[in-house]
C-alpha positions as a Python dict, from the first residue, in 0.01 Angstrom:
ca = {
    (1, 'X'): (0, 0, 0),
    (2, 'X'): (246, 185, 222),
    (3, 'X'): (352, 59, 537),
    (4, 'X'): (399, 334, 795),
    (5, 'X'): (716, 324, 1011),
    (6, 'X'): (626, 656, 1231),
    (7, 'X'): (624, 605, 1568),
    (8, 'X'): (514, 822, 1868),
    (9, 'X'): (212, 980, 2007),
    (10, 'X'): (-32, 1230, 1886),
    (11, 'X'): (-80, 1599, 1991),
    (12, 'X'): (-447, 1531, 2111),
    (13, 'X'): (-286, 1228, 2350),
    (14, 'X'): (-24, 1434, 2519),
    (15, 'X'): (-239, 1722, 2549),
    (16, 'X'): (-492, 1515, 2776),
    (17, 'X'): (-189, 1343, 2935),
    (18, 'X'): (-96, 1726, 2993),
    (19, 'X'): (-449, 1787, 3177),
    (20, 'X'): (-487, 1497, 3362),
    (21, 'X'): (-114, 1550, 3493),
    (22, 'X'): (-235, 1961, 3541),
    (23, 'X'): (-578, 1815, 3778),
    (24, 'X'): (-399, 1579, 3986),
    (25, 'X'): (-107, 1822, 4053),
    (26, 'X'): (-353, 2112, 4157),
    (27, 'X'): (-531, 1877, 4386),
    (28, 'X'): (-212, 1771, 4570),
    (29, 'X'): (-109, 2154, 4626),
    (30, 'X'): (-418, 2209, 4801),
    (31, 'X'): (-381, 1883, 5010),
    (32, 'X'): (-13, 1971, 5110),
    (33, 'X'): (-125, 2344, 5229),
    (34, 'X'): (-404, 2236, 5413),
    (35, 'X'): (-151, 2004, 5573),
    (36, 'X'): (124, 2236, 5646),
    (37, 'X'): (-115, 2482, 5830),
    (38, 'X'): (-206, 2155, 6017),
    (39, 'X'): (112, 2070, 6067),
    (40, 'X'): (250, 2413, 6149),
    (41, 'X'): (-68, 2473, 6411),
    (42, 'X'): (43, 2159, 6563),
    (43, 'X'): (397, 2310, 6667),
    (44, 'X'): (290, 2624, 6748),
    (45, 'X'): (34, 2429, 7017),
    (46, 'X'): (332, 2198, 7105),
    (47, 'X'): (552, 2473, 7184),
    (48, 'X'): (318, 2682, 7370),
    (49, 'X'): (217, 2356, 7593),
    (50, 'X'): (629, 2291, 7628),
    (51, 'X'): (717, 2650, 7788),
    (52, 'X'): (374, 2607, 7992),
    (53, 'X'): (542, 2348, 8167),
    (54, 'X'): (848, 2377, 8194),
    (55, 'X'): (752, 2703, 8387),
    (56, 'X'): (526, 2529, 8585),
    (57, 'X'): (762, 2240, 8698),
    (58, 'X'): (1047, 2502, 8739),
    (59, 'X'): (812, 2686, 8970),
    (60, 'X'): (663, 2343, 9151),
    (61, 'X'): (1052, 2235, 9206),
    (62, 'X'): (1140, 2600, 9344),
    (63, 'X'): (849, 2558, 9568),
    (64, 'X'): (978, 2231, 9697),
    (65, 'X'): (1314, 2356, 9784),
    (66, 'X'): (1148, 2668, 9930),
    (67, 'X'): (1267, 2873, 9716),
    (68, 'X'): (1022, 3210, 9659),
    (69, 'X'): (874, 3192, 9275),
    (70, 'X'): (816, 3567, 9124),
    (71, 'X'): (516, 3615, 8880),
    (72, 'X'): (607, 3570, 8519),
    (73, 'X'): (346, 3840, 8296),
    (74, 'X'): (187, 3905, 8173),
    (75, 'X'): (427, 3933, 7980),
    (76, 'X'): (392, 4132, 7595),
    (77, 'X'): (566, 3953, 7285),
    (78, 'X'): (857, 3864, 7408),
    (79, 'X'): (1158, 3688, 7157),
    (80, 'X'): (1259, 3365, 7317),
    (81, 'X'): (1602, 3406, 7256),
    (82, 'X'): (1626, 3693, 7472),
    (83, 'X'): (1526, 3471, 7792),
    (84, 'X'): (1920, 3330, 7724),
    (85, 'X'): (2072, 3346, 8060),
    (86, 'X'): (1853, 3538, 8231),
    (87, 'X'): (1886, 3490, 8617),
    (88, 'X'): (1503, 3479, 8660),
    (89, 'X'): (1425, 3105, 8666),
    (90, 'X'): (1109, 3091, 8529),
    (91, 'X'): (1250, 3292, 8250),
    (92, 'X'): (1584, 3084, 8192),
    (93, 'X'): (1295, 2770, 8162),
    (94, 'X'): (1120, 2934, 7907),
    (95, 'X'): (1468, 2909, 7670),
    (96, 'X'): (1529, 2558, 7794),
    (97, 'X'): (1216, 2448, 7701),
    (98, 'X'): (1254, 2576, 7332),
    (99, 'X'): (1638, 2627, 7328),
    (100, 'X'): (1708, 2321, 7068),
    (101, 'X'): (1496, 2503, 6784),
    (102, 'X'): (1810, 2765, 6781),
    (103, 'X'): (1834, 3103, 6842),
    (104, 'X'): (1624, 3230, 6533),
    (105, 'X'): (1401, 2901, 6578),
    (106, 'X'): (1305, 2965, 6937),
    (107, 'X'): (1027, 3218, 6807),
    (108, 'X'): (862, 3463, 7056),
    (109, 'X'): (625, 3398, 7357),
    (110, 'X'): (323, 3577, 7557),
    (111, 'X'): (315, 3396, 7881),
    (112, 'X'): (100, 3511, 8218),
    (113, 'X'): (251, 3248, 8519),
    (114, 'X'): (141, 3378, 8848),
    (115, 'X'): (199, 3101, 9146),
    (116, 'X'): (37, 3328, 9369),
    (117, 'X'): (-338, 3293, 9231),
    (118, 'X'): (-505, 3007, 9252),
    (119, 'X'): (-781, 3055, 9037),
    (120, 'X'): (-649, 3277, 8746),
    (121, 'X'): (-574, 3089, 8442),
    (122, 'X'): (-193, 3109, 8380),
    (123, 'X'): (-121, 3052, 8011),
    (124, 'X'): (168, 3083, 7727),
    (125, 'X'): (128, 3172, 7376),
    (126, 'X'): (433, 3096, 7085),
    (127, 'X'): (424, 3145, 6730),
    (128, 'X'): (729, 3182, 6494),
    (129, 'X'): (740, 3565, 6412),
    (130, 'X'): (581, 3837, 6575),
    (131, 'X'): (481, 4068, 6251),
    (132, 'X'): (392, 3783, 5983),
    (133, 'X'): (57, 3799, 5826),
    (134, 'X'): (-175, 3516, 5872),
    (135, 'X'): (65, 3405, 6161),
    (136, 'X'): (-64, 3054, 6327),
    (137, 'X'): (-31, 3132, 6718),
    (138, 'X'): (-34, 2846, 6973),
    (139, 'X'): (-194, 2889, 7305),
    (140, 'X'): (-202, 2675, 7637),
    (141, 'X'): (-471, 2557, 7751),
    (142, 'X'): (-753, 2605, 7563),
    (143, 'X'): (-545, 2548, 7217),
    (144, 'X'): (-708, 2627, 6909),
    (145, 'X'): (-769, 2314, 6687),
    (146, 'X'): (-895, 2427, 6345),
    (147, 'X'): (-627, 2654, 6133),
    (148, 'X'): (-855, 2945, 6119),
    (149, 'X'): (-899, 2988, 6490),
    (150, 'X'): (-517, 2978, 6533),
    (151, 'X'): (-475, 3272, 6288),
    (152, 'X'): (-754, 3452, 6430),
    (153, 'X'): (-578, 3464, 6755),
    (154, 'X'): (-458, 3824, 6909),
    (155, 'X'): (-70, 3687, 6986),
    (156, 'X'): (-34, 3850, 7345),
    (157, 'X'): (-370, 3836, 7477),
    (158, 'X'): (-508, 3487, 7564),
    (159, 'X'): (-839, 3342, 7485),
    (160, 'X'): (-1035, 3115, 7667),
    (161, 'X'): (-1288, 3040, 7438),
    (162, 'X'): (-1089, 2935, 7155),
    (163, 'X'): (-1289, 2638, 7087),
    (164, 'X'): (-1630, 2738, 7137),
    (165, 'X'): (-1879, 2725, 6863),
    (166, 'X'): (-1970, 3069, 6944),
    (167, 'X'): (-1621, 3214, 6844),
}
């Protein structure tokens, strides 16, 4: 009788170790992407509800001091960066508001802020690049919460009925 010293695994052992490792790794990339388009439609909506108001409580404080507020928009795709010290104060709030993502960081904005009507809907759009594909735009109000609605949006023109079923 021999007495076998080799030590070690089979092919056919590592080859399922292989596919189970291949399955559990291909379910996890799907998880993470559906998670960063989450996660990226989450900033985009933060960012668009941040320059919403900061406009608006630049215009309510201008108000207060009786200072006259000029109509912002709307406005087409505008970068961010190039609201840096601009003497228009609804415009210099629009960089404030998104100022500590950097220059290149700040993205671009569509925003409509009219003091002067009462019952329009004034609104702000951001997203990070004007001329990506599948871009994920954020809106306020009305912003879109499912992924596909925020790359179906028209960046510049705002939609109300982002949420409906219907759309």
């Amino acid at each position: 009788m021999r007495k076998s010293n080799k030590k070690g695994f089979t092919l056919v052992e590592l080859v399922v170790v292989i596919a189970i490792i291949g399955v559990l790794a291909a379910i996890l990339i799907l998880t993470m992407m559906n998670y960063v388009k989450k996660s990226r439609m989450r900033t985009a909506n933060s960012n668009a509800k941040l320059v919403f108001e900061q406009v608006n409580n630049m215009a309510s404080d201008k108000v207060a001091d009786g200072d006259a507020v000029k109509k912002l928009g709307p406005t087409g795709i505008i970068a961010v960066k190039s609201y840096k010290g601009s003497s228009n104060a609804l415009e210099a709030a629009v960089w404030d508001a998104l100022k500590d993502n950097g220059e290149s960081g700040a993205g671009f904005v569509a925003i409509e802020f009219d003091p002067n009507k009462k019952d329009a809907v004034n609104w702000c759009q951001w997203q990070t690049n004007e001329t990506e594909a599948s871009q994920i735009t954020g809106q306020w109000p009305n912003a879109p919460k499912d992924v596909d609605k925020a790359e179906g949006l028209t960046f510049g023109k705002y939609n109300a009925a982002v949420n409906d079923s219907t759309t």
